[in-house]
PyMOL CGO cylinders between C-alpha atoms (Angstrom):
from pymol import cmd
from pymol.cgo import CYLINDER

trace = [
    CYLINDER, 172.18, -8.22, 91.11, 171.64, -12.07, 91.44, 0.3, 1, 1, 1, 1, 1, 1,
    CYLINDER, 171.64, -12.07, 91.44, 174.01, -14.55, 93.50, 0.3, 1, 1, 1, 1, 1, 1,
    CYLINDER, 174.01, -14.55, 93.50, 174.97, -17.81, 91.43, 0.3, 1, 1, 1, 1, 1, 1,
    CYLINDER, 174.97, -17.81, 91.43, 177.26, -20.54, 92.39, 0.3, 1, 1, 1, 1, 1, 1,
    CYLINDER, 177.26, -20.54, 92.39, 180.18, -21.33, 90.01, 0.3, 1, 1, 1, 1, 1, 1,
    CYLINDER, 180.18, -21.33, 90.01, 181.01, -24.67, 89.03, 0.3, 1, 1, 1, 1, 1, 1,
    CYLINDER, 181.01, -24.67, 89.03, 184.36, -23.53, 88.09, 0.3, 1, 1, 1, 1, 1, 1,
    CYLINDER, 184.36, -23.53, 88.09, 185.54, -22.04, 90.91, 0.3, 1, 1, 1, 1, 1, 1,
    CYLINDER, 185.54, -22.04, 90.91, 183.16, -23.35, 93.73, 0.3, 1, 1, 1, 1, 1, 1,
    CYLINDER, 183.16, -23.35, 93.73, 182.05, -19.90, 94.95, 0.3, 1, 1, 1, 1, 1, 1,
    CYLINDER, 182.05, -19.90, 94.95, 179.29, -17.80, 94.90, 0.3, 1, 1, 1, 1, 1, 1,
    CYLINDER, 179.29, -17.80, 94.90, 179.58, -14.68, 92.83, 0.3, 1, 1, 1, 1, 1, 1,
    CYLINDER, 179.58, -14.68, 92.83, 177.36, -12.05, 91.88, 0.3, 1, 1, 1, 1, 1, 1,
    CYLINDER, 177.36, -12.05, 91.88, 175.89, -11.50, 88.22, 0.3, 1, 1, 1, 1, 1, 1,
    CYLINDER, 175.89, -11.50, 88.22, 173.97, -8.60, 87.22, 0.3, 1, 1, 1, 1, 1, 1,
    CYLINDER, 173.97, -8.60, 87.22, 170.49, -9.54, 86.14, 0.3, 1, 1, 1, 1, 1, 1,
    CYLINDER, 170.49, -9.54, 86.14, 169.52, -9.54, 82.75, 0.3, 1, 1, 1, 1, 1, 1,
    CYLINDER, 169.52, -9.54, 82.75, 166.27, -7.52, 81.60, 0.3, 1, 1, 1, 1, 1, 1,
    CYLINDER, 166.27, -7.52, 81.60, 164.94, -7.98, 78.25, 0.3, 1, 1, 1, 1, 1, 1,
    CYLINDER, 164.94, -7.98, 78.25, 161.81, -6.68, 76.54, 0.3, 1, 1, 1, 1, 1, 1,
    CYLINDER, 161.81, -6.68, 76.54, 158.89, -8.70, 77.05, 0.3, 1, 1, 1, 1, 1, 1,
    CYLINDER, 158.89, -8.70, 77.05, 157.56, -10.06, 73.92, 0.3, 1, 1, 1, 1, 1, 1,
    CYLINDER, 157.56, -10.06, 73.92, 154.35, -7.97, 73.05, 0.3, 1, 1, 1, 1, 1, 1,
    CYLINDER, 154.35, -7.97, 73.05, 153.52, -9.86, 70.08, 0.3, 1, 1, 1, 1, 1, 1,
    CYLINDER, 153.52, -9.86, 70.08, 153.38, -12.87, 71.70, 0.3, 1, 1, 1, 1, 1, 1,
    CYLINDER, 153.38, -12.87, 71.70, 151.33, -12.06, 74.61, 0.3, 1, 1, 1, 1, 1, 1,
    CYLINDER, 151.33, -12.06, 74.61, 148.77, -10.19, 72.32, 0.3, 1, 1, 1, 1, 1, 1,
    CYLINDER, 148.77, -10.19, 72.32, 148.59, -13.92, 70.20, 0.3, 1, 1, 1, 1, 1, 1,
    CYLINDER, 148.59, -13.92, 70.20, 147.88, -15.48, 73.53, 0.3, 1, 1, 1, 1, 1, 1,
    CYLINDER, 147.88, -15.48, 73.53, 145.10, -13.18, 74.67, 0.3, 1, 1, 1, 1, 1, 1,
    CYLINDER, 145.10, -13.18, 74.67, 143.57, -13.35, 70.94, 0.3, 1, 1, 1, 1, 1, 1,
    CYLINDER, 143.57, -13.35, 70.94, 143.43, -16.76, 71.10, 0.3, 1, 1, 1, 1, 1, 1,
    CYLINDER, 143.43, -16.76, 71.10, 142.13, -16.88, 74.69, 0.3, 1, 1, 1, 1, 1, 1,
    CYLINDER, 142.13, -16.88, 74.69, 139.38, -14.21, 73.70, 0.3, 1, 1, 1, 1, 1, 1,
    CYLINDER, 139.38, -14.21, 73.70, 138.51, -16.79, 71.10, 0.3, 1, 1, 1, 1, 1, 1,
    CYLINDER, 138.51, -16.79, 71.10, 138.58, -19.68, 73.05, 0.3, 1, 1, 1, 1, 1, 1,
    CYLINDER, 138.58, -19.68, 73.05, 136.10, -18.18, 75.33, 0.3, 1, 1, 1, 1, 1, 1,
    CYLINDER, 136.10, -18.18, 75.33, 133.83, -16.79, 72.77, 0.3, 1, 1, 1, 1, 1, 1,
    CYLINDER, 133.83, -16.79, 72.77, 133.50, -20.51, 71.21, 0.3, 1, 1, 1, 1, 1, 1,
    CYLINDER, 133.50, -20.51, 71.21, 132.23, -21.71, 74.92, 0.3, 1, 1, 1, 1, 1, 1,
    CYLINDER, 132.23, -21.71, 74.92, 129.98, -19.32, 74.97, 0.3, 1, 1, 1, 1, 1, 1,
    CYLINDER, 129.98, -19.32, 74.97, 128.22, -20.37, 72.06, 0.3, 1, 1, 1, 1, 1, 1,
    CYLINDER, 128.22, -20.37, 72.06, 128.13, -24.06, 72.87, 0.3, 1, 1, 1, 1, 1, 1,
    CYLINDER, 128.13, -24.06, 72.87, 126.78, -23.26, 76.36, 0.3, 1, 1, 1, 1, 1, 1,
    CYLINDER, 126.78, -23.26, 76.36, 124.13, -21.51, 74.27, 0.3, 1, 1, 1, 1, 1, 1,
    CYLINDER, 124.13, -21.51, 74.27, 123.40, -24.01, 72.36, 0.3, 1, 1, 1, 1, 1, 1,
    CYLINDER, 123.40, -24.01, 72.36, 123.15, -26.89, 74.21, 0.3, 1, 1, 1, 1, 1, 1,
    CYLINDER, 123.15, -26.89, 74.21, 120.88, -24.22, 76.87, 0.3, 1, 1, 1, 1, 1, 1,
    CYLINDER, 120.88, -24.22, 76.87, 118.74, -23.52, 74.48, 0.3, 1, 1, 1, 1, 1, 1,
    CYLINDER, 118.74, -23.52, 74.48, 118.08, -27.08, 73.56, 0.3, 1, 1, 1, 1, 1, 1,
    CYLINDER, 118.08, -27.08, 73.56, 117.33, -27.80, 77.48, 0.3, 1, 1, 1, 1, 1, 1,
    CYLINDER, 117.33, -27.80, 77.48, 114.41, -25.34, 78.24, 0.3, 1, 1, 1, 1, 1, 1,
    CYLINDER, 114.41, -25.34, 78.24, 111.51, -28.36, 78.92, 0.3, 1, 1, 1, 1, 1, 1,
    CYLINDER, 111.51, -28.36, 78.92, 113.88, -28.79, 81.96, 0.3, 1, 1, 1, 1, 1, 1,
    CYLINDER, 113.88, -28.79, 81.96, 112.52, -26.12, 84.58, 0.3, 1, 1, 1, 1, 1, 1,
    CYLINDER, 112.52, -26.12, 84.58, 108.59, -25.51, 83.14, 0.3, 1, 1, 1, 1, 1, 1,
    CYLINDER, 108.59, -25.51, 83.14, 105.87, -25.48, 84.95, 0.3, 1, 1, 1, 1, 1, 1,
    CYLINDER, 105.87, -25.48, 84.95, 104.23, -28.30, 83.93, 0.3, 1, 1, 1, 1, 1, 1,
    CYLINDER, 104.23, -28.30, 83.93, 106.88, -30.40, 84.52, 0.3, 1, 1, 1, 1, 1, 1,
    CYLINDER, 106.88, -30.40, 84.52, 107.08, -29.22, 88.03, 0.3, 1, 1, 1, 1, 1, 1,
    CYLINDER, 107.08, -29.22, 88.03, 103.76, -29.47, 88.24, 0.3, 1, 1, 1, 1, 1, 1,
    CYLINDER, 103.76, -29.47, 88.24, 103.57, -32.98, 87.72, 0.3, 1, 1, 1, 1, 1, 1,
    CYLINDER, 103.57, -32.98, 87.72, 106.41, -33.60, 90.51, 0.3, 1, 1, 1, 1, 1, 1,
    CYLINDER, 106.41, -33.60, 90.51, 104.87, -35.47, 93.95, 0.3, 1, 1, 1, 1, 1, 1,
    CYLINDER, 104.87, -35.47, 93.95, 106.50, -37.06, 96.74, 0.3, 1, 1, 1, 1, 1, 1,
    CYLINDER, 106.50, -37.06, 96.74, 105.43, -39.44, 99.70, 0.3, 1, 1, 1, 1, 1, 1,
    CYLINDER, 105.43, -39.44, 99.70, 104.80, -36.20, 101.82, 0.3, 1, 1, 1, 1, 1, 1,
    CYLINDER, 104.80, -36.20, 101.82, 102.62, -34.16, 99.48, 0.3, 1, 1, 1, 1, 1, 1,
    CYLINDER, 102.62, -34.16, 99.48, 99.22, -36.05, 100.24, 0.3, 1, 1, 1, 1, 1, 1,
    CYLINDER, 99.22, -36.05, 100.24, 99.35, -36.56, 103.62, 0.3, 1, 1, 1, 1, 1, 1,
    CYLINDER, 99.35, -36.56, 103.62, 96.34, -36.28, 106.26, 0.3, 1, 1, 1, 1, 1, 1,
    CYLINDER, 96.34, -36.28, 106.26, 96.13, -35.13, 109.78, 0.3, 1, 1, 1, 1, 1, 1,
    CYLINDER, 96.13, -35.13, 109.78, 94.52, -37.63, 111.78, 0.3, 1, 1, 1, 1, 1, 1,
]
cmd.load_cgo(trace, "trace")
């Protein structure tokens, strides 16, 4: 049971609550299309990884000095 308030009469009176069938069809549309969604950003990440490896190599790490590297003890 659920309380509302009537307009009509000023008062608050009980109503039962109403249960309906949840709307499979348009829950499995959602997930499809969520499942989808996903799958597309996966491939772009992929993609645009893939095109980004010279990034983290070891020659370009290699190459990498500071200040601090090359100092001396006196």
């Amino acid at each position: 049971m659920n309380n509302r308030f009537d307009e009509s009469t000023g008062k608050i009176i009980t109503v039962p609550v109403e249960k309906t069938k949840p709307d499979t069809a348009a829950f499995l549309a959602r997930l499809e299309a969520d499942a989808q969604m996903k799958e597309e950003k996966r491939k772009k990440r992929e993609m645009s990884s893939s095109n980004t490896h010279s990034f983290g190599s070891k020659s370009s790490l290699n190459s990498y000095s500071d200040n601090y590297s090359n100092t001396s003890s006196y």
